[in-house]
Every structure is written in structure tokens, then in C-alpha cells.
C-alpha positions in Angstrom: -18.0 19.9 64.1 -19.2 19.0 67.5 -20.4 15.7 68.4 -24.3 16.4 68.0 -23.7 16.7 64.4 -21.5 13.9 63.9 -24.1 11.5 66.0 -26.6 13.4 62.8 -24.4 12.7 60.1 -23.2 9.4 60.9 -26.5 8.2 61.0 -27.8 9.6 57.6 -25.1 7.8 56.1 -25.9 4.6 57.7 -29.4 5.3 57.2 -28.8 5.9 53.3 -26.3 2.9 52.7 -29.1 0.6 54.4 -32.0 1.8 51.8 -29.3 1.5 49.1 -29.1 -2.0 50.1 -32.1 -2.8 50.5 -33.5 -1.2 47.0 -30.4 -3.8 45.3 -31.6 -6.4 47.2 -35.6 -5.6 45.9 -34.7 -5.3 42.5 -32.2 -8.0 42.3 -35.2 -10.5 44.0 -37.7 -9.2 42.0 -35.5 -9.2 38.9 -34.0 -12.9 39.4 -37.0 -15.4 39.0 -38.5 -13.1 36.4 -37.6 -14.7 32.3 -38.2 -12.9 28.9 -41.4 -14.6 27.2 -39.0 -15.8 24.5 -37.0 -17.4 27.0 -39.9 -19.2 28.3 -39.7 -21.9 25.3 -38.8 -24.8 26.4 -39.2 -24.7 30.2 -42.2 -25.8 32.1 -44.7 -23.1 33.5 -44.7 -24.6 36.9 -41.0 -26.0 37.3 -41.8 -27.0 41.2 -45.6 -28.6 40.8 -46.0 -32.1 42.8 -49.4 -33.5 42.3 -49.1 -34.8 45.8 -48.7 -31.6 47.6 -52.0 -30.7 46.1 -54.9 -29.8 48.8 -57.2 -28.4 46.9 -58.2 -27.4 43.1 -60.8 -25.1 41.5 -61.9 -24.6 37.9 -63.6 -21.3 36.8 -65.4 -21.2 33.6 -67.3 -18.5 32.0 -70.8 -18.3 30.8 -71.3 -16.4 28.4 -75.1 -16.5 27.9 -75.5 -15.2 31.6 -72.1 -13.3 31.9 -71.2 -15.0 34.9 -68.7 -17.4 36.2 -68.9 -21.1 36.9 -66.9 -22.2 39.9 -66.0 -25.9 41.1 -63.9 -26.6 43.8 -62.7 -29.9 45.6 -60.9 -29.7 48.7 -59.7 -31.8 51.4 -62.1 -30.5 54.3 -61.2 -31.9 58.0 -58.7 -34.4 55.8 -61.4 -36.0 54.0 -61.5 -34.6 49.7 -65.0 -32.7 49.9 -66.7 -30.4 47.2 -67.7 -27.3 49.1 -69.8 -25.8 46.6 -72.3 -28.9 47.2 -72.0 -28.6 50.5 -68.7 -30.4 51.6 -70.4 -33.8 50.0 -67.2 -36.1 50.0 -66.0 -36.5 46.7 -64.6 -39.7 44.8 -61.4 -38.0 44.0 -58.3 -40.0 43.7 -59.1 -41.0 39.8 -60.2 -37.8 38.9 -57.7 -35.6 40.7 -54.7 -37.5 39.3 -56.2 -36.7 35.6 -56.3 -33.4 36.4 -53.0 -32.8 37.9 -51.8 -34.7 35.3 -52.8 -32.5 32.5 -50.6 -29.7 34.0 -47.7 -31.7 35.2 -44.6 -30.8 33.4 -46.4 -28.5 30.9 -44.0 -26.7 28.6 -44.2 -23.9 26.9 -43.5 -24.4 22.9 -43.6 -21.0 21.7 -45.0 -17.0 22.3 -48.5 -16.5 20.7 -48.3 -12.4 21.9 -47.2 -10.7 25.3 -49.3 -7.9 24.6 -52.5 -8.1 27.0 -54.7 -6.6 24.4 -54.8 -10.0 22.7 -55.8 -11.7 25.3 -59.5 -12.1 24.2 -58.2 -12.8 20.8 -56.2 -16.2 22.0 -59.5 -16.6 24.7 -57.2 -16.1 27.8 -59.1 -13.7 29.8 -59.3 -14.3 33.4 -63.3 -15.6 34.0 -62.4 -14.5 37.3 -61.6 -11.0 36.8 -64.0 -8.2 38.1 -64.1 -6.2 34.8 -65.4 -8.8 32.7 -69.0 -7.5 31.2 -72.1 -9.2 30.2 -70.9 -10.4 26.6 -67.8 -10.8 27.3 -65.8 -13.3 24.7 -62.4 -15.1 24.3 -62.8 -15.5 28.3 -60.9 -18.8 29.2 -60.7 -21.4 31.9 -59.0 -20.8 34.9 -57.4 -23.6 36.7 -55.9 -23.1 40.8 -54.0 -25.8 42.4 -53.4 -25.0 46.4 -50.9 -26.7 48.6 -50.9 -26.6 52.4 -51.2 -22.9 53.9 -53.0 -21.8 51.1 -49.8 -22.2 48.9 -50.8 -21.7 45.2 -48.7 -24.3 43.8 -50.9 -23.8 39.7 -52.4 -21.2 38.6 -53.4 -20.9 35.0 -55.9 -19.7 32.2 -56.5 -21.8 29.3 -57.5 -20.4 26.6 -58.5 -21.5 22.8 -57.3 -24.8 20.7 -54.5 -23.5 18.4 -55.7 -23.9 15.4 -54.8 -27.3 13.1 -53.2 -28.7 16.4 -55.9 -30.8 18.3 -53.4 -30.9 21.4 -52.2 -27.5 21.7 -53.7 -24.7 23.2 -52.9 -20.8 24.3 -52.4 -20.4 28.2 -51.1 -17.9 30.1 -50.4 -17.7 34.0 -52.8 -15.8 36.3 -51.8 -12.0 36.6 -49.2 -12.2 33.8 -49.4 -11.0 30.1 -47.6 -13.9 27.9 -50.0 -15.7 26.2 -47.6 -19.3 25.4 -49.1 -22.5 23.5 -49.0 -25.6 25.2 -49.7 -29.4 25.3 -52.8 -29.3 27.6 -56.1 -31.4 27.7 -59.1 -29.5 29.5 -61.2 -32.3 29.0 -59.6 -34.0 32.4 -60.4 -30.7 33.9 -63.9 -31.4 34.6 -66.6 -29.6 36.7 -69.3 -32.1 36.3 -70.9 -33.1 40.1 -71.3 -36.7 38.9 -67.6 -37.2 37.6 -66.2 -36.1 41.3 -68.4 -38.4 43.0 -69.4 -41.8 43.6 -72.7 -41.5 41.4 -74.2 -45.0 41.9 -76.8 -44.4 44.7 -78.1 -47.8 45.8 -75.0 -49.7 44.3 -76.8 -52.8 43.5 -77.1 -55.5 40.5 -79.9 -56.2 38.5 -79.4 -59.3 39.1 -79.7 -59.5 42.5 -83.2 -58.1 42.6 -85.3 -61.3 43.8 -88.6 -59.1 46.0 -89.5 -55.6 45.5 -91.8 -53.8 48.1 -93.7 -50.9 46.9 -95.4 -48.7 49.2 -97.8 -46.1 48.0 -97.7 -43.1 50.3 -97.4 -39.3 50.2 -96.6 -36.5 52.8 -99.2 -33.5 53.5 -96.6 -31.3 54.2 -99.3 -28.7 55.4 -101.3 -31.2 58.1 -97.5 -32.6 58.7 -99.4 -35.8 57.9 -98.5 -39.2 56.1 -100.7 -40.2 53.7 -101.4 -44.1 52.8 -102.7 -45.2 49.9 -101.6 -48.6 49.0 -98.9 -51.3 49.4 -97.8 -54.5 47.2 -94.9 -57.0 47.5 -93.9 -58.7 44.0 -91.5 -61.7 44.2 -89.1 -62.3 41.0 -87.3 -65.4 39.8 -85.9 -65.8 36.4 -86.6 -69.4 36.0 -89.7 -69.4 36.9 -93.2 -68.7 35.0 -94.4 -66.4 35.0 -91.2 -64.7 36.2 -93.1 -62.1 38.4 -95.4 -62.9 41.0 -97.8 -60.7 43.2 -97.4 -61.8 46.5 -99.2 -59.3 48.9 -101.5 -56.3 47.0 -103.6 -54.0 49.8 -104.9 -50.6 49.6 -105.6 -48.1 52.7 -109.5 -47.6 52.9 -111.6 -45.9 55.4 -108.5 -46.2 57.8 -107.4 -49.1 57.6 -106.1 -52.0 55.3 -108.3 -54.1 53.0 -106.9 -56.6 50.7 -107.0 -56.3 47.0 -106.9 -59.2 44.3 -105.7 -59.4 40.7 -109.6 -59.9 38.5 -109.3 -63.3 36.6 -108.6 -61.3 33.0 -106.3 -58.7 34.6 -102.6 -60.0 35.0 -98.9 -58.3 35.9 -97.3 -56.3 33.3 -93.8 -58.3 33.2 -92.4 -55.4 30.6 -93.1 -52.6 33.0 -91.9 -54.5 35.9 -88.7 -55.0 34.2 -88.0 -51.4 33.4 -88.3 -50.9 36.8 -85.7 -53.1 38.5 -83.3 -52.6 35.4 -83.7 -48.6 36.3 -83.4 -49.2 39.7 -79.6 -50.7 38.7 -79.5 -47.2 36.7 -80.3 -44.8 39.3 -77.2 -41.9 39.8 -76.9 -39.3 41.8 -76.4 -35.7 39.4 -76.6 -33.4 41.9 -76.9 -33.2 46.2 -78.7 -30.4 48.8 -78.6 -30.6 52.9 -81.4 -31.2 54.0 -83.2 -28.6 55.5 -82.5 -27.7 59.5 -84.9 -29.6 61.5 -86.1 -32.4 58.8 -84.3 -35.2 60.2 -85.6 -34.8 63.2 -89.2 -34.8 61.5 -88.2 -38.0 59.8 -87.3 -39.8 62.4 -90.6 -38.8 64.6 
């Protein structure tokens, strides 16, 4: 044999050992970490899950009237927890994102409902997310993704219907795998309500500290660009005195310009009405936010 064909044989062999090993060292990686859903029982769907490495969360849910998915996300957006689908607006998180890390923390699996994933829509574990869902669609889940830093998914997770007679339990099943498992989970702290991610209270004031109200009466003509004046009053409240509210300025715009205005001798304030209004000025909450609209702070300010 001269040394051509040794040079070709000796590296055939090397190049067969070498995809020998690296086919054992595939399978035996992609064979390791994987566990038998019976095995399962016992140990905790997301062994390494640290609520602190969390960076961002988002819940799907499914409507099944429209066939669509709902999706909420809060996210830590230039290091500051926003919710980007309203617009980055910075969310109130630290209460709510502990309840919902919480409720997957250590969750365990307590036994194999089916590994087959034709029962999937009978324990309600299919993936809202998935592209091959169909108007009508039933038994679709919640889906519930907890990302670290570098994208890392750190949760991932649908849960699906209330196991019957067990208020606690339900069926879950991790995203992209078959086992459906039951498990002590609470979707209740998985909210995707605006208002329970945010600070909600808009003018965060007390009803009690409401002493002089000013109300102006004006309107925008949006197609003159014009402001539009029609009157203005200033009512003064004490609670020990009596009457408790008193008019103390009433004027209305007229013929361009201001002209007072006085209360007639049998006319007087209505105290009831007046009182709904500062106690629902206490009440006032923020359930939902837009950005403005590009150019309109400049408009306001001129």
C-alpha cells in the first residue's frame, strides 16, 4: 500500500471514530436530563427557578369567543419593570411579581394525568400560543414564561383545568412537551389585569384634604385648534362650618369676555352633589393608559 492510501485510510478511520463520538456524546446529552413521566412524581418542574433572576414574565390566555390570544407582559425595560404592551408604562411590580413567581416556585409534580398529546384539550393544556389553534378551539390553557438575563427561559408552563374535587390542584404541562402532571398551582396570582400591575390611584389624594375646588368650564374645537370658554367657579369647603360649601367666585365667558354670575335668592348649592364629587375625586383609578399622540404635547403647551 503506498503512502497516498494510507494518508486516505488513516483519515477515514479518524474521521469515523470522531462521528462515533460525537453521536455517544449527542445521545448520551440528550438522553441524561430527559426523566420518564412516572419518574416525574415528586420532583419539581423547574428544579433551578430563582424568583430573583427573573427579568421578565408573560401570561397568554385564550379567548375563546374571538379565537384569539390574550398576551401580558412585564419587563424590566432600560432597568426600570415596564409593561410593553401599554406602551412601556412603568409598572408597580414588586408585590405582584413576587405572587406570581411564587405560585411556580418549588412546584411539584404529584402524579401523571396522560402523556399522550391527544388529551391535551381534554385536561385544557393546549398551548394558547400555538399557531394551529382554530376559531373554537377548547381545553386551551394558560401559558406562563418567566425569562432571565439573555433571554434565558428560566419557566415555561401551560396550566390547564382545576382537577376535579381538589380546589388547589390543577393539570400543567411544560411548553413543547406531552406529560400532562397535576400540580399545587394558583392562577389567580397570575394576573393580567392593567390596574393590578400598576400604581392605579391617579391623583393620590384624601378626601379629606379637599378644602377649594376650582372648576373650569372649557372645551377644545379640535377642528378651529381653538379653546373654548364657557364658565368658571371656585367653591371653598370646611366641615365645621355651615353651610359646609360655599361659592366663592361663579363667572361665565360672554360676548368675549368674563361677566360675573350670582346665586338667585331661592337658588342655593347642592351639598349632596358636591360631595359625590370630591369623594369621587378620592376614587378616581387609572384602568387602562395610551401615548399621546406625536406632536400633542407640543400643542399643549402652546
Amino acid at each position: 500500500m503506498n503512502e497516498t492510501a494510507k494518508t486516505t485510510l488513516f483519515v477515514a478511520v479518524a474521521a469515523a471514530v470522531l462521528a462515533a463520538l460525537m453521536l455517544f456524546t449527542y445521545v448520551g446529552r440528550s438522553l441524561s436530563p430527559v426523566l420518564e413521566p412516572q419518574e416525574m412524581i415528586g420532583k419539581q418542574l423547574f428544579p433551578d427557578f430563582k424568583p430573583l433572576d427573573v427579568t421578565s414574565l408573560e401570561i397568554v390566555k385564550y379567548n375563546e369567543e374571538t379565537g384569539t390570544p390574550s398576551i401580558f407582559e412585564v419587563a424590566q425595560v432600560n432597568g426600570i419593570w415596564s409593561i410593553p404592551s401599554h406602551s412601556n408604562y412603568p409598572a408597580d411590580a414588586k408585590d405582584q411579581l413576587a405572587e406570581a413567581a411564587s405560585s411556580v416556585m418549588g412546584l411539584k409534580v404529584l402524579s401523571v394525568a396522560s402523556d399522550n398529546p391527544g388529551d391535551h384539550e381534554l385536561y385544557g393544556v393546549l398551548d394558547p400560543g400555538s399557531k394551529s389553534l382554530k376559531p373554537g378551539a377548547v381545553g386551551v390553557g394558560t401559558r406562563v414564561v418567566m425569562k432571565g438575563k439573555k433571554d434565558k427561559t428560566l419557566v415555561a408552563l401551560v396550566i390547564g383545568k382545576q382537577v376535579q374535587g381538589q380546589d388547589d390542584l390543577h393539570y400543567v404541562r411544560r411548553v413543547g412537551q406531552d406529560p400532562v402532571y397535576t400540580a399545587a398551582v394558583n392562577p389567580a396570582k397570575l394576573s393580567t389585569n392593567f390596574d393590578d400591575w400598576i400604581e392605579d390611584d391617579l391623583l393620590k389624594l384624601s378626601t379629606w384634604d379637599i378644602r377649594r375646588i376650582e372648576i373650569r368650564d372649557h372645551s377644545v374645537d379640535e377642528a378651529n385648534r381653538a379653546l373654548l370658554q364657557r364658565g368658571e367657579m371656585v367653591l371653598a369647603y370646611d366641615d365645621t362650618g355651615d353651610p359646609k360649601w360655599k361659592m366663592l367666585e361663579d363667572k361665565v365667558f360672554q360676548q368675549g369676555k368674563w361677566a360675573p354670575m350670582k346665586i338667585a335668592e331661592d337658588e342655593q348649592l347642592d351639598t349632596s352633589k358636591l360631595d359625590e364629587m370630591k369623594n369621587a375625586l378620592d376614587d378616581l383609578k387609572i384602568v387602562d393608559v395610551r401615548r399621546k399622540p406625536a406632536g400633542l404635547s407640543d400643542d399643549l403647551a402652546a
